[in-house]
C-alpha positions in Angstrom: -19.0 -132.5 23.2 -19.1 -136.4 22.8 -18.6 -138.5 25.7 -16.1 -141.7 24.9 -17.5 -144.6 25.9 -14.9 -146.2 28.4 -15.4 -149.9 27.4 -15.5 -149.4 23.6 -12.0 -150.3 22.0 -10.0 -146.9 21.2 -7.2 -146.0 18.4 -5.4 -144.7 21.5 -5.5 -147.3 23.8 -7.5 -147.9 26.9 -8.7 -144.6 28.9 -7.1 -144.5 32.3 -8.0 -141.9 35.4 -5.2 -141.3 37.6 -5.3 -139.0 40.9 -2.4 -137.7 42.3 -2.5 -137.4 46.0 -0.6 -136.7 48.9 -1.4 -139.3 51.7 -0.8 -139.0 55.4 0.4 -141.8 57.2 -1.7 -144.2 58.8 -2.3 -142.8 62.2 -3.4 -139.8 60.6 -5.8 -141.4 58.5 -7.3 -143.3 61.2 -8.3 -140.2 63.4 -10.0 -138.5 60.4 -11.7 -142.0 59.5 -12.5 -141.6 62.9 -14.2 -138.0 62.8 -15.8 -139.2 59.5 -17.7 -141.9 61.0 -19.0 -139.2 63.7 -20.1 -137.0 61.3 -22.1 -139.8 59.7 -23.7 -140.9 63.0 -24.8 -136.8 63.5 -26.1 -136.4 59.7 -25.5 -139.2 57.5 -22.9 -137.7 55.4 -23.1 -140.5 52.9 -21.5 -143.5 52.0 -18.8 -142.2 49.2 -17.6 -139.8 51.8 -17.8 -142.4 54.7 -15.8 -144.4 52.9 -13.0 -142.0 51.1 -9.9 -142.6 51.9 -8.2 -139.4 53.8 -5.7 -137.7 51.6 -4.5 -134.3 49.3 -5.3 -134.5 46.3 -3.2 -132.7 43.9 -4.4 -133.2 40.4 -6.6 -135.3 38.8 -6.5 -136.2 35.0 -8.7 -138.6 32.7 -6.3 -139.8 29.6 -5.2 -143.0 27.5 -1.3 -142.3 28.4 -0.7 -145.2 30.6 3.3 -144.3 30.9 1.8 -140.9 33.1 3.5 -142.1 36.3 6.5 -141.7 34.8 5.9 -138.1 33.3 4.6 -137.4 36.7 7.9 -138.6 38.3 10.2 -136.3 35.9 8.1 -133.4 36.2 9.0 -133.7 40.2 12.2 -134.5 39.7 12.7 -131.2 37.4 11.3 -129.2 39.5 13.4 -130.2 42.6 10.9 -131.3 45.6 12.1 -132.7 48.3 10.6 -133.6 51.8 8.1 -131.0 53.7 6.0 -131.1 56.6 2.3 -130.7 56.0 0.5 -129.2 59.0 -3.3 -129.6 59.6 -5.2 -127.5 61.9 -8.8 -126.7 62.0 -11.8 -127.0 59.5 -14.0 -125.0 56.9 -16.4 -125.2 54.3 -16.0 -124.6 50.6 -20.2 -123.3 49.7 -21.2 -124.3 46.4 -24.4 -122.6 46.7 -26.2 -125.3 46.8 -24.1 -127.8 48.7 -21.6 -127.7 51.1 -18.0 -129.5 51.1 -16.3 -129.8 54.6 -12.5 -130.1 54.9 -9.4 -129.7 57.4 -7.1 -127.1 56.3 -3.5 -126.9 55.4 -1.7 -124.7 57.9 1.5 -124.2 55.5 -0.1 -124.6 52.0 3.1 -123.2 49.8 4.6 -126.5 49.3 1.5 -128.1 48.0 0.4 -125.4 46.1 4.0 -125.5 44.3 3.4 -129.6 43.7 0.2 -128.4 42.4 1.6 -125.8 40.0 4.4 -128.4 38.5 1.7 -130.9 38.1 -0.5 -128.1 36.1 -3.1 -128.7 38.7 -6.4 -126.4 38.1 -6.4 -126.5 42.2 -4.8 -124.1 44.6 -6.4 -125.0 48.0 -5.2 -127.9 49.3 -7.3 -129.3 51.7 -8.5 -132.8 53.3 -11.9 -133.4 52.7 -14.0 -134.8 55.1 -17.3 -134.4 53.8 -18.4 -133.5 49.7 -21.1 -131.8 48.9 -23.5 -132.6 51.4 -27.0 -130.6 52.0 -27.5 -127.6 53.9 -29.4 -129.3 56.6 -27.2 -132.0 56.8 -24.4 -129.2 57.6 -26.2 -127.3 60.2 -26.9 -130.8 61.7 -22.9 -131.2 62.1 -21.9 -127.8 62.8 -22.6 -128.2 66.7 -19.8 -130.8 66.1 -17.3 -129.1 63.9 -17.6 -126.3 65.9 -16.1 -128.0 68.7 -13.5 -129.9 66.8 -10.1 -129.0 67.5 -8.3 -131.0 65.5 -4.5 -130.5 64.6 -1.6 -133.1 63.2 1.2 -132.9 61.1 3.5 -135.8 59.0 7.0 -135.1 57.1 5.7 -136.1 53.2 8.2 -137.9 51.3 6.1 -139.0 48.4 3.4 -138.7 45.8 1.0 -140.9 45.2 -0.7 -141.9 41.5 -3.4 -143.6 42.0 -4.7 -145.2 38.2 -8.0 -146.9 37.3 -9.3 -148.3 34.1 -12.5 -146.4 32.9 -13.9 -149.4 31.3 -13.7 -150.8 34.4 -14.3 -147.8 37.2 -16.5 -149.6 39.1 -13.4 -151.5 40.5 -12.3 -148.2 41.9 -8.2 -147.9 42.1 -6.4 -150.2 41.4 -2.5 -149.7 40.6 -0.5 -147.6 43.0 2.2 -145.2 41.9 4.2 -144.1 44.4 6.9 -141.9 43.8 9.6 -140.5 46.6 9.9 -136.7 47.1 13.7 -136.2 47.0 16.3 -133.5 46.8 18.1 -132.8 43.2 21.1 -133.7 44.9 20.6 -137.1 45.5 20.7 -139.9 42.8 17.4 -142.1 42.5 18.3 -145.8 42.6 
């Protein structure tokens, strides 16, 4: 299959990458920031996952339709979500046989893995990462670490985030923010 090429112009219009994430609030993100940078100091975990920004993400999707925010925000609003609490506790490891992804785990997945599931997300296991596909030896370097961590928080979620960039300019990272409330059907959206 053909790769586009991102900066060429297109019939379609320019090619856009959006991620649709949950985000916990700031507190939240600063403790696992926190753990992030201790990981690094034990077994240089890497710069893209020093510097990722903590969050769920629920789908992910590479396309020139530029109104997707908007699909995104009736496809929620059909499906009636409203406000849940997200509970983290603990860690694990997703092995990719030849690399190994730490996260923190969802305690009470359901309502994510329902967002998921509207959104058409290939994903079922929502997680925060804190570390993608690092080495093996890097791992076992940490473990001592994670195997101490007790780490546990929770946040109400009122929102979805779509994060967009434009591919012919990626490098810039995300740029527009999308974020849309989590309501319930019985409540008019101003």
């Amino acid at each position: 299959m053909k790769k586009r090429i991102y900066n060429q112009t297109s019939l379609f219009g320019p090619a856009y990458a959006y991620l649709i994430v949950l985000s916990p609030p700031s507190e939240i993100r600063n403790s696992i920031v926190c753990m992030k940078q201790d990981l690094d100091a034990l077994g240089d975990i890497g710069g893209k996952n020093r510097h990722s920004i903590p969050h769920i993400t629920l789908r992910d999707k590479l396309t020139d339709d530029e109104f997707l925010p908007d699909t995104i925000k009736e496809l929620l609003k059909r499906n009636g979500n409203k406000p849940f609490l997200i509970k983290v506790n603990g860690w694990s490891y997703f092995d990719h046989q030849h690399s190994v992804t730490i996260y923190l785990k969802i305690e009470n997945p359901e309502p994510i893995v329902n967002l998921m599931v509207a959104l058409k997300s290939p994903s079922r296991t929502p997680h925060i990462s804190l570390a993608k596909r690092i080495s093996y030896t890097t791992f076992d370097t940490i473990r001592p670490y994670l195997d101490k961590l007790e780490y546990s928080a929770g946040w109400l979620c009122s929102e979805v985030v779509v994060l967009r960039k434009l591919m012919s300019k990626k490098e810039l990272g995300y740029k527009d923010k999308y974020p849309i409330p989590l309501q319930d059907n019985n409540e008019d959206t101003p």
